[in-house]
N, C-alpha and C positions, 0 to 999 in steps of 0.2 A: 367698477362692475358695469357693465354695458347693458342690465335688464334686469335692475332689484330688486321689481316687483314679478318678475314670471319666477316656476317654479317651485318646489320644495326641498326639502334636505331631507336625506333621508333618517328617516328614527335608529338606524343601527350605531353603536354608541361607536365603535372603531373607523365609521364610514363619513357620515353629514355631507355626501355628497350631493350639489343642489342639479336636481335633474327637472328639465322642462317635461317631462312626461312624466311626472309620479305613479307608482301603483296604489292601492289601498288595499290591505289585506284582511279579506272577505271572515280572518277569525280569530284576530284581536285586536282588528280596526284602525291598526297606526300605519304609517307612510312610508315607502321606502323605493327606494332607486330600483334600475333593470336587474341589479346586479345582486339585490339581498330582495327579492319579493315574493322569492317561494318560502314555503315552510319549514326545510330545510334550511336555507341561507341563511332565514333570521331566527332560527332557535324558536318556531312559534309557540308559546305555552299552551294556547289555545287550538292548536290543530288537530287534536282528537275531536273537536266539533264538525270537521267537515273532512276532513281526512279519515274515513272512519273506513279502518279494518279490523279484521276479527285477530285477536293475538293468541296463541298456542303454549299450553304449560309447559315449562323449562321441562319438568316432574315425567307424565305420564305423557307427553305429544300428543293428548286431544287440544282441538278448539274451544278456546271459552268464549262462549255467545258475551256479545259488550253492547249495550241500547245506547240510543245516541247523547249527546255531552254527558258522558261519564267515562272517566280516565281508562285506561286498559288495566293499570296498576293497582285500581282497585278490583274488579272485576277475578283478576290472574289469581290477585292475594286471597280474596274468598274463596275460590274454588282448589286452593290449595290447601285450605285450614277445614274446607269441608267435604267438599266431592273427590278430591283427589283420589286415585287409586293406585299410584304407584308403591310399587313394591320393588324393595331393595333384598331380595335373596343372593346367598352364597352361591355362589358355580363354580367356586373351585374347593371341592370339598375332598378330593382322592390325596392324600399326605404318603411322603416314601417312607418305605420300609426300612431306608437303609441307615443305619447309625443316628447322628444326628442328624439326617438330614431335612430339614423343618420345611420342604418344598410340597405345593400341592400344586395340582394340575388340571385343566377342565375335563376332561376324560380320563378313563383310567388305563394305566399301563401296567400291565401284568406279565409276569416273565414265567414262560413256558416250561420251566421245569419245576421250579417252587410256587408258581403262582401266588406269590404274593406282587402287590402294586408297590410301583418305583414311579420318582420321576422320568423326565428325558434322560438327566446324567447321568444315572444309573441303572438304564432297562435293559443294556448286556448282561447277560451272564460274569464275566469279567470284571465287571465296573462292581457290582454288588456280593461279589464272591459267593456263589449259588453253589450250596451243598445238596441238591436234589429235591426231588417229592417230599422223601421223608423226614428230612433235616427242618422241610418248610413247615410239615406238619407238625415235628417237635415243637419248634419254636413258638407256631402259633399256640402250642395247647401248655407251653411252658410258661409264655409271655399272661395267659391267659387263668395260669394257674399261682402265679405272681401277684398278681392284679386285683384275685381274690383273697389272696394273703395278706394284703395290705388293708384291705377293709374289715376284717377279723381283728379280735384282741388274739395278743400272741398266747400262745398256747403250754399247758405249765410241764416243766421239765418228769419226765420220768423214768428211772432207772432200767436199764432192758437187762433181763434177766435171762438164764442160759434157758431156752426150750428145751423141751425133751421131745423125744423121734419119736417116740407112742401115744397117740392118742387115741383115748377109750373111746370116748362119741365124738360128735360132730353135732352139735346143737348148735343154733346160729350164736347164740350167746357164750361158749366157747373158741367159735369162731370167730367173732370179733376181738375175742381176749389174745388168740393167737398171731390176727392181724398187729391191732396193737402191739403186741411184744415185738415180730420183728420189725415195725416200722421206727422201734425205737421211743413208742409214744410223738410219735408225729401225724399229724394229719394225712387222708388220702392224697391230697393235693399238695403238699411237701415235700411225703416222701415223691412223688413225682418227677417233680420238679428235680427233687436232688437223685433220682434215677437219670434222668434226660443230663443233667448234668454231668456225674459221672461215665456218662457210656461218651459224650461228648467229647470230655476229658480222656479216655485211654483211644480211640478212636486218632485225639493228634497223639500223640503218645507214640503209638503205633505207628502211623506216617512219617513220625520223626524218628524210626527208628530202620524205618524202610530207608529212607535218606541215608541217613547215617551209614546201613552198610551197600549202597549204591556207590557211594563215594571212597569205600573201603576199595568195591573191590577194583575200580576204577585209576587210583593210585599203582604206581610203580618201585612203592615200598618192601620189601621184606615181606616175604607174607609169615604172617602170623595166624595164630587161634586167638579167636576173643573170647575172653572171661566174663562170666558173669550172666546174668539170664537178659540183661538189656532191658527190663522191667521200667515201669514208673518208678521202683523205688532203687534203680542203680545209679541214680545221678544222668550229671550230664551228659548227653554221646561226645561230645568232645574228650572226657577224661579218658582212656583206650588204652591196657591194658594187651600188651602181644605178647605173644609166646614164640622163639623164634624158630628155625626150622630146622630141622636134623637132629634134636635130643628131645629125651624122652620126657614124657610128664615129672619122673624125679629129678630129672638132674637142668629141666628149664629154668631159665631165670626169667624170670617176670618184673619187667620193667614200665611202670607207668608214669610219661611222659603227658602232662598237660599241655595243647596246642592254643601259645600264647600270640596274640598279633605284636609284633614289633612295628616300631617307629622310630626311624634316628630324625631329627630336630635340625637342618641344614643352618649352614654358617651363615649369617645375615651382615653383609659389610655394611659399614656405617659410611656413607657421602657427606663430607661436613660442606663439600665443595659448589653443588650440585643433588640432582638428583639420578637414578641408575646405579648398577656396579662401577667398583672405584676401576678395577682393571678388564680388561678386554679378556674374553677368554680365547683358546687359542683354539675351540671350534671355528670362530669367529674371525680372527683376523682378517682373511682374505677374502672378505662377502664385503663387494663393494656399497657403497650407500650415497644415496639419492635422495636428498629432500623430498618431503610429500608434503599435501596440506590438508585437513578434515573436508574442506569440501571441493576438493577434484571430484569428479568422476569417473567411476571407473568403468575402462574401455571392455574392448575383447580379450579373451585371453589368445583367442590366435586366428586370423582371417589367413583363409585359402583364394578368396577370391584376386587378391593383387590390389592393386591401387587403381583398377578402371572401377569398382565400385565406392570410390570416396565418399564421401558428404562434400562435395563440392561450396555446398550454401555455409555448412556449420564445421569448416576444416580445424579447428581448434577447440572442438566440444571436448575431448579429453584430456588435453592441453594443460599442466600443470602451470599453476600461477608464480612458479618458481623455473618456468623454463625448461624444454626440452632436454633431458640430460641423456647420456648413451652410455651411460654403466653398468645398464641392462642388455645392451644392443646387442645380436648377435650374428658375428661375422664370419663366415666360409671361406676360407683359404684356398682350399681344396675344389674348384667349381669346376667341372668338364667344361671348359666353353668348345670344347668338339663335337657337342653330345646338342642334336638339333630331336624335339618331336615334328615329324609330319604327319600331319591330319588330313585323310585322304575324300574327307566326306562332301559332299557336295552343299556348296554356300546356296540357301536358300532366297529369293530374292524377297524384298516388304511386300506386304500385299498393296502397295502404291505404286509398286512398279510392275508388277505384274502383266504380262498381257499388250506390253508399249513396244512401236517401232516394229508389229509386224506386217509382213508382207502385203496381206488382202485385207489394210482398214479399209474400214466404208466409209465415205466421204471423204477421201482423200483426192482431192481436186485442187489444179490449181488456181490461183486467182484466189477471191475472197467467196468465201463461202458458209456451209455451216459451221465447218470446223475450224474455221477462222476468221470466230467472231471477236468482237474488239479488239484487231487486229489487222498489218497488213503483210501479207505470206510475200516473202521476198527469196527466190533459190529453193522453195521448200520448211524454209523455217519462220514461224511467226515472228515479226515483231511487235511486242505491246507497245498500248500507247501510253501517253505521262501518266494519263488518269487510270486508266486500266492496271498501270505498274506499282500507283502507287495502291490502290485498292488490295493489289495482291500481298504488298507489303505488312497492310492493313491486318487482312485474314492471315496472315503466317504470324503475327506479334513480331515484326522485327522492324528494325529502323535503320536507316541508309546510314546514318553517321555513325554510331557504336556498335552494329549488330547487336547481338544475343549478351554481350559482355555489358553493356549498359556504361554510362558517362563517369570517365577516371574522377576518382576523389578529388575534392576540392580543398587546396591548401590556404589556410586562410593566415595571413600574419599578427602577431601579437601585438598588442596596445602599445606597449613600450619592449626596447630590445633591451634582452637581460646579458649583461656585462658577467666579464669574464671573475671581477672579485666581489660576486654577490652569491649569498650562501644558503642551500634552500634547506629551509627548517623541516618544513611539512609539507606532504603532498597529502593531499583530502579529495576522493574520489565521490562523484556523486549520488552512488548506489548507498555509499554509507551516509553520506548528509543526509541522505532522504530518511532515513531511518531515526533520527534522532529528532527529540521532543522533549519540549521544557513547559510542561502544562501550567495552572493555574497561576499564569502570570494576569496580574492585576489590569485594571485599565490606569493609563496612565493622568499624571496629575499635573495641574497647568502650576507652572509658576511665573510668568510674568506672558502677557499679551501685546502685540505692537502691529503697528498699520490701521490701513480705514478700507472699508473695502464695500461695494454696488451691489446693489438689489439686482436679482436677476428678472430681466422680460420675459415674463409668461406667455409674449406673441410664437416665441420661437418652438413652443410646446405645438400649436400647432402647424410649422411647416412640413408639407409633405412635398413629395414627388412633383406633384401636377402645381404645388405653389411652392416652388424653391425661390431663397433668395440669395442673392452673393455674396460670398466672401469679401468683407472690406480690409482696406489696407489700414491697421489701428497704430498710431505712429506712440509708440508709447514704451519705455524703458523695462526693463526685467533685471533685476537682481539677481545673480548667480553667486553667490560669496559661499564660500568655505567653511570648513571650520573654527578655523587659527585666526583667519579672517574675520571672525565677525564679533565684534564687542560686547555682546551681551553675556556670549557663553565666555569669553575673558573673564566676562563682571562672575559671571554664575560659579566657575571654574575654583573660585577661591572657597566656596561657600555648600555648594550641591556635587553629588556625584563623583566618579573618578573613570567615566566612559564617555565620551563626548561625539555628537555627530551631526547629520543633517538626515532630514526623513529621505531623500535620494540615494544617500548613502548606506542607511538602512534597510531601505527596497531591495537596493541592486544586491548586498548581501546576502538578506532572505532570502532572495528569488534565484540566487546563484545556481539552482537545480535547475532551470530552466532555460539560461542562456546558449546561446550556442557561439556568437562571437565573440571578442577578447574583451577585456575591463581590466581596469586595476587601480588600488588603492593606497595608498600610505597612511602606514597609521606610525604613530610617533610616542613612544613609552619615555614619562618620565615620571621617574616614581614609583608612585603606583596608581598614577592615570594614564589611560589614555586618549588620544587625540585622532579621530581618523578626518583624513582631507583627500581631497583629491588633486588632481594635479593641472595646472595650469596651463590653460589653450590644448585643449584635448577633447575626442568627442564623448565624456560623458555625460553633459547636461542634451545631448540630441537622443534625439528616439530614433530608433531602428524601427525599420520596416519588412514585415513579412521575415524576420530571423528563424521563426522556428517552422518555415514551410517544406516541405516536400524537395520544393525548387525555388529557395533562394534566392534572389536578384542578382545579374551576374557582376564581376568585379570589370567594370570598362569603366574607365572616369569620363571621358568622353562620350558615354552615352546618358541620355536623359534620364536612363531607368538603374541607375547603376545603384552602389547603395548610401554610397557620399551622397549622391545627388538628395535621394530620395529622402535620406535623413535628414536634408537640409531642409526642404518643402514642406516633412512633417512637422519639423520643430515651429517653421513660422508658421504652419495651417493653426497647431494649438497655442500657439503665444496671440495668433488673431481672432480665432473662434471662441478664447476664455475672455477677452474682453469688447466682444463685438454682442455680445447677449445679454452685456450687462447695460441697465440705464445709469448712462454716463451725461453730465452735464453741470453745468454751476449750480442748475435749481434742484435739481435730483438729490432726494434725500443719499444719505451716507451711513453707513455704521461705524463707529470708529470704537475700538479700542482706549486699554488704560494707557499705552505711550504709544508715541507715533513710530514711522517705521527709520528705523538705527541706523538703513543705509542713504538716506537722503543727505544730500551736503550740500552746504550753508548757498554754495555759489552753481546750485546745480539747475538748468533753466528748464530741460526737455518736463512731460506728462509722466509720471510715473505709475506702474498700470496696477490694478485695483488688486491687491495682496496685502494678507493678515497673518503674521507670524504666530502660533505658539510655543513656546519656549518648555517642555512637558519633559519631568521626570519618570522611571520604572526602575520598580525595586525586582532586581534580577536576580534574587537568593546568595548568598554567599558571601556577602558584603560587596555583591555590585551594584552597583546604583547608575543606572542610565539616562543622560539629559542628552535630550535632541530638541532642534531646529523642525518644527514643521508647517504647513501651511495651508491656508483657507482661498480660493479662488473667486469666491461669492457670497450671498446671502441673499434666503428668500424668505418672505413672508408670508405665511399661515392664514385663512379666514380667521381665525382664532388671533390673533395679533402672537403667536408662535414665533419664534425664529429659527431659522434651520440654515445651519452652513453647508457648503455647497464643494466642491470640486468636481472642475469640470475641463475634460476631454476632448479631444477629437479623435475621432477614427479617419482616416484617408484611403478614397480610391484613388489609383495610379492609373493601371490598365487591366482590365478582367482578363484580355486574353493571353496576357504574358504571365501572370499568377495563376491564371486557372481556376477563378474564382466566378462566383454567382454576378452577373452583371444589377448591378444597383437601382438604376433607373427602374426597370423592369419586375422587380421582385422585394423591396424596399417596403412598399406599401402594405404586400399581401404576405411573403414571408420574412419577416423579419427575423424571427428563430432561425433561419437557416442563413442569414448569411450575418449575425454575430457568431453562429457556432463556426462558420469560416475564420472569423478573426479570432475567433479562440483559438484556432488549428496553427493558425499561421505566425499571430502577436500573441501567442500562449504567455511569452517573459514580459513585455511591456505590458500588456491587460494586469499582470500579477502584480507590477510594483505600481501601477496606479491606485489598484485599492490597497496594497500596502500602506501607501503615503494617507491614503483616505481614511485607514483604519487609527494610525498612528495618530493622526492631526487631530480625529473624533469628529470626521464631516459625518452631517446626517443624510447626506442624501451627493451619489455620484452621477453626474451628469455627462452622458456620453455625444458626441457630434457627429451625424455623416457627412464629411465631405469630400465631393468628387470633384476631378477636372470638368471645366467647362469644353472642354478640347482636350481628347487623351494626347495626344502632340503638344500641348501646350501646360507647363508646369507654372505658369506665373496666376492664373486664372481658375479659379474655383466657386463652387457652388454649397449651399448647403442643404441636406435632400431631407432630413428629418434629426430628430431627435429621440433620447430614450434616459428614464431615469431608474436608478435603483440603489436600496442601504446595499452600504457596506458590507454587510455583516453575510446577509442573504448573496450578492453578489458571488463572495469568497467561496463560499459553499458552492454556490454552481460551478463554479471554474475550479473545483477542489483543491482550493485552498487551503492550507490547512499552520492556521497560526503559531501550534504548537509546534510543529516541526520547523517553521523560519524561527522562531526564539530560539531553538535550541540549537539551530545552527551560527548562530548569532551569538551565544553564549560559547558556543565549543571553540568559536575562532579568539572569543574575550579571554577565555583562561588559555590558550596555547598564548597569547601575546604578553598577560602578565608572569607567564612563569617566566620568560625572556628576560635579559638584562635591558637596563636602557639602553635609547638608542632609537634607529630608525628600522624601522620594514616595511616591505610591500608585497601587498596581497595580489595575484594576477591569475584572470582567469585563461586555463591553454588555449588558447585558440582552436588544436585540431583533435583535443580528447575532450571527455566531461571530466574535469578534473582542475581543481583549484590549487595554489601555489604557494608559498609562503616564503619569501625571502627575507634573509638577514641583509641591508644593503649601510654602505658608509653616510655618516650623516652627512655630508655637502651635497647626498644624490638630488638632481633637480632645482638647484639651488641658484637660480641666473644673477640677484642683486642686482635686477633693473637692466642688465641687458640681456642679450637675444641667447637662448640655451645654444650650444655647440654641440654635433654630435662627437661619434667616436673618430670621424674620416674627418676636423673641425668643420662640415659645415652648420649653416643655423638651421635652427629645428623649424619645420617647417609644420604646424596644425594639419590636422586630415581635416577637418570641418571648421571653414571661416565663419568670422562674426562681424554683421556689421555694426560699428561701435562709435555713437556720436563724439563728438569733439566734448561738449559739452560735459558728458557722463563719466569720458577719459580723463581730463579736467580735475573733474572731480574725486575722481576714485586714485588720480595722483597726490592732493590736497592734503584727503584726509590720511588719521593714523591707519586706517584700514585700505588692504586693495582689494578691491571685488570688480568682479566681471560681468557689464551689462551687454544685454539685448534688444535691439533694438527690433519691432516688428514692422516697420514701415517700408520696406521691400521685400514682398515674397518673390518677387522674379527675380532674385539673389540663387531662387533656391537652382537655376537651371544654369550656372553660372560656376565654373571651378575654381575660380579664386576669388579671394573677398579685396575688398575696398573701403579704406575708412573715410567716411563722412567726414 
């Protein structure tokens, strides 16, 4: 520390950042940085002492007066236990009329003929089956006379005896006796009720009998006489009694036919085969048929306008996913082509042309003039100038090379070319990968550690812009081994797991929704493990540049900007910048691990650069169990003697004005948000699989690098203009990451591969759709046994991206039981160079 005794730390327990200008806060007296010194930032307990405003009752929304150092909570709480005055009344007090309907409502709604209250549902006439004024008034005075019944003891039976017609007086006391008798010894309010009843009762009676002979006479039966008075007590109207027509009442015959609904019960075939009818009926035979699929679209049923009104942008929105089929199509034999319409009307000109090329313009002069301004008038006709032509090009949106049509699709060729006897399993599209998810997958578990690896320099925290420093040339070996390749997971292989890989390898799978160029994979089933590798002298260990932009880097090998090139400068930018920030030396402390690193040999002389293997299991449900290969690129140290593992990055500028991007220099310093959300845009797939690997390893902190050319012409030469660090975890979230979805895409390709027989496949992403690949291929595919691979025409295979690879490391990596592939970083002016050269 360069000044141990200036400063403080600040009191926030998540922060102790030691700031030369501390605050003190003025209302529980402890210390704290710029960043936590208001009241808010640091949770002050004490800030009702000087922070003083009046706080308002949840209750009744008055003010409760608060004197100074006394909480608001207590204050709010007294005046709610004493002065409060809220009141909690009913406002929805108005309940429907109608049946059960238990709804009440802030206002009342009453329906204009019965005037009783309804809710919404039921405030038609229709909805509530409304018998009138006086059915309303029944009700209420029957419901009402109910109501009183219930609250009574019931009342004691008595026998009604026959009246007599004559009565001698009328005293009110025979008058009640006569009440009583015909009420039958029932109450006023009884009998009532069972008056309102009955007249209710013959009333439908009546209407069901008005039905009844509506429908009589409406039939084209026989007419007949009906029998019978049609009364309440003649039964059903259905049971119908005719008398038929032309003989007399003696000699009719009366015939009563009840009208019964039939039902015959249809023959149900049985499909042991399938499911539908077993046989085709012969409505049916000749109705062609057309695959469909649940989620087409369905089009127009019929356009009059022709095909000048297309969807030119979305010509395949209705487009079955099964193909245009014409077994629908309907074809005209029969076409007059003699038969012409002419349209006599007169074509109207744009309102842009309007008014052009007549006689008496004004200013029409020769030479240059007003009317021929940026311009020179040659015979009468302008011609523009470069600058003037291209401005207009400008304002109309078109462009000299493609017009309005815009730049033909770019065909990009695949990783490896797939032979004629290799057999595709599965096609897996990326709208569905993206869709799947294998949640609550655990954090994974270390089982053996190996390498030594450097303290990261906290100088480089501070380079910016205005004190950039250079990219150095770090001469120092990189291990790239495989999976099959590399001895530990051999050792592990017998004992852990039955999914085997390296966190590269698990990246680029996860991330497989975001790629846009080709990859591919071999994975190798035996048993019931498997083993995923990649393939040797190929570019999957380089990074791609700008893959997922707008405008892509164009494919010219011969130019500086192409994508070979550019992939080659990025891979040695970060094999230089992960060990050029690290303090490297003999006296410079070390971290080292429980074994050293697996791929060093015995007679190996080169620096081998500062990497820490962990060798980590995950329990993938189902009896998969997952061991990967991942890796540590540094380590830093804590004020708190902490340690935190590290991976660290570079990002590369090439040329801002050929990408289209925010120029570095210039905006680096003041927005930085804007021009990482450029590399989000553009390395959306590599940003993904570097916290992948980050996540997987379990680094606590990912370290990102800018670096740009010293000279956009000049690819051997670089700068580094700043730095930026961030978790994992928080990272992934911003770049919407989402972990759950790569495991489960990761799992979905693990069970497609164990259901498979042994044997070899390879996984290959298309190059010119989003869509991944699955071949069954013969096991010798890719198989050289130390010499040079042959193609199919026999020449030798020739690498898209060279390595330069010392003598010494080749040597070695001949030696031992393993072959692994180094990298050396001590030429990046390799990277503007189209073939490689071994040391």
């Amino acid at each position: 520390m360069e000044f141990p005794n200036l400063g403080k730390h600040c009191s926030e327990q998540q922060c102790h950042k030691l700031d030369f200008l501390p605050m003190k806060c003025d209302a529980c007296g402890a210390i704290f940085c710029s960043e936590h010194f208001s009241y808010k930032d640091h949770a002050c307990p004490s800030a009702y002492k000087k922070d003083v405003q009046v706080p308002i009752c949840p209750l009744c929304g008055e003010p409760v007066p608060t004197p100074r150092d006394v909480s608001p909570d207590v204050t709010v709480g007294a005046h709610i236990d004493q002065q409060c005055r809220s009141e909690r009344k009913k406002i929805y007090t108005n309940r429907c009329s109608f049946g059960n309907c238990k709804k009440k409502e802030l206002i009342p709604v009453k329906c204009t003929v019965c005037q009783l209250n309804y809710c919404l549902r039921h405030r038609h006439t229709t909805d509530h089956n409304c018998q009138g004024e006086a059915a309303g008034q029944r009700n209420r005075v029957a419901q009402a006379a109910i109501q009183r019944q219930t609250t009574k003891p019931p009342p004691v039976s008595v026998t009604a005896s026959r009246v007599s017609t004559t009565v001698p007086r009328t005293t009110p006391a025979t008058v009640n006796n006569h009440i009583a008798i015909v009420q039958g010894g029932m109450s006023e309010d009884e009998a009532l009720a069972r008056a309102i009843a009955l007249s209710m009762q013959q009333e439908e009676d009546e209407a069901q009998q008005r039905r009844a002979r509506e429908e009589r006479n409406q039939t084209n039966a026989p007419r007949g006489i009906a029998v019978g008075s049609g009364g309440a007590s003649s039964g059903s109207s259905k049971d119908r009694c005719n008398l038929s027509e032309g003989t007399t009442m003696s000699e009719a015959t009366i015939s009563c036919t009840p009208e019964i609904a039939t039902f015959e019960a249809p023959q149900l075939q049985c499909n042991e085969d399938g499911w539908g009818p077993c046989e085709l009926p012969d409505a049916f035979k000749d109705i062609p048929y057309q695959p469909f699929s649940k989620s087409d679209r369905l089009g127009k049923i019929s356009d009059w306008t022709g095909t000048a009104q297309t969807d030119k942008k979305f010509s395949n929105k209705y487009a079955s996913q099964f193909g245009g089929g014409s077994q629908y199509a309907y074809f005209h034999e029969e076409d007059e082509t003699t038969f012409h319409l002419v349209d006599s009307a007169r074509i109207q000109k744009p309102p842009h042309q309007r008014g052009r090329f007549r006689g008496n313009m004004r200013n029409n002069r020769s030479g240059r003039g007003r009317g021929a301004r940026g311009g020179v008038q040659v015979g009468g006709m302008t011609t523009l100038s470069k600058s003037a032509s291209k401005l207009r090009d400008q304002r109309r949106g078109t462009t000299r090379k493609w017009g309005m049509r815009g730049p033909p699709p770019k065909i990009r060729d695949a990783s490896v070319t797939v032979r004629p006897d290799w057999v595709t399993i599965e096609e897996m599209d990326f709208p569905r990968l993206s869709k799947l998810s294998l949640p609550s997958v655990k954090e994974g578990e270390d089982i053996m550690t190996c390498g030594t690896l450097e303290y990261y320099d906290k100088s480089y925290d501070r380079v910016n812009v205005k004190n950039e420093k250079p990219l150095q040339s770090v001469d120092r070996i990189f291990h790239t081994v495989t999976t099959t390749d590399d001895p530990i997971i051999r050792q592990l292989s017998k004992s852990h797991g039955n999914v085997y890989a390296t966190d590269a390898i698990l990246a680029t799978i996860m991330c497989c929704t975001r790629s846009n160029y080709s990859w591919d994979i071999v994975i190798e089933k035996i048993g019931d493990k498997l083993f995923m590798d990649k393939r040797d002298n190929t570019e999957f260990d380089l990074l791609t540049v700008n893959e997922t932009a707008s405008e892509p880097p164009q494919e010219d090998g011969s130019s500086l900007n192409s994508p070979r090139n550019l992939a080659i400068e990025a891979t040695f930018i970060n094999h230089n910048f992960s060990q050029q920030v690290l303090k490297s030396g003999e006296k410079e402390p070390k971290y080292k691990f429980e074994h050293p690193n697996p791929f060093i040999g015995d007679d190996e002389d080169g620096e081998v650069a500062s990497v820490a293997y962990r060798y980590r299991k995950w329990d993938l449900n189902n009896g998969i169990t997952l061991v990967a290969r991942c890796e540590h690129d540094g380590v830093m140290k804590l004020l708190h003697g902490d340690i935190q593992f590290l991976t660290i990055k570079a990002l590369n500028e090439w040329d801002s004005k050929i990408a289209n991007a925010v120029e570095w220099r210039q905006k680096l310093d003041t927005q930085r948000g804007a021009i990482l959300a450029n590399e989000l845009r553009n390395n959306s797939c590599k940003l993904a699989k570097w916290t992948v690997q980050a996540l997987l390893a379990g680094s606590d902190q990912i370290k990102f690098g800018y670096v740009s050319r010293a000279h956009v012409r000049d690819s051997s030469k670089h700068v580094i203009l700043g730095t930026q660090q961030f978790k994992p975890h928080e990272f992934a979230n911003q770049i919407n990451l989402s972990m759950d979805n790569a495991w489960g895409i990761l799992r979905c390709i693990i069970d497609i591969c164990m259901k498979q027989k042994d044997g070899k496949y390879l996984i290959m992403k298309d190059p010119n759709k989003p869509m991944v690949r699955l071949y069954d291929i013969p096991d010798n595919t890719f198989e050289s046994d130390g010499e040079e691979e042959e193609g199919d025409d026999g020449e030798p295979f020739q690498p898209m991206y060279g390595y330069s690879v010392p003598a010494s490391s080749a040597t070695g990596a001949q030696s031992s039981t393993t072959t692994s592939t180094t990298t050396t970083t001590a030429a990046p002016s390799a990277a503007t160079k189209t073939e490689t050269t071994n040391a």
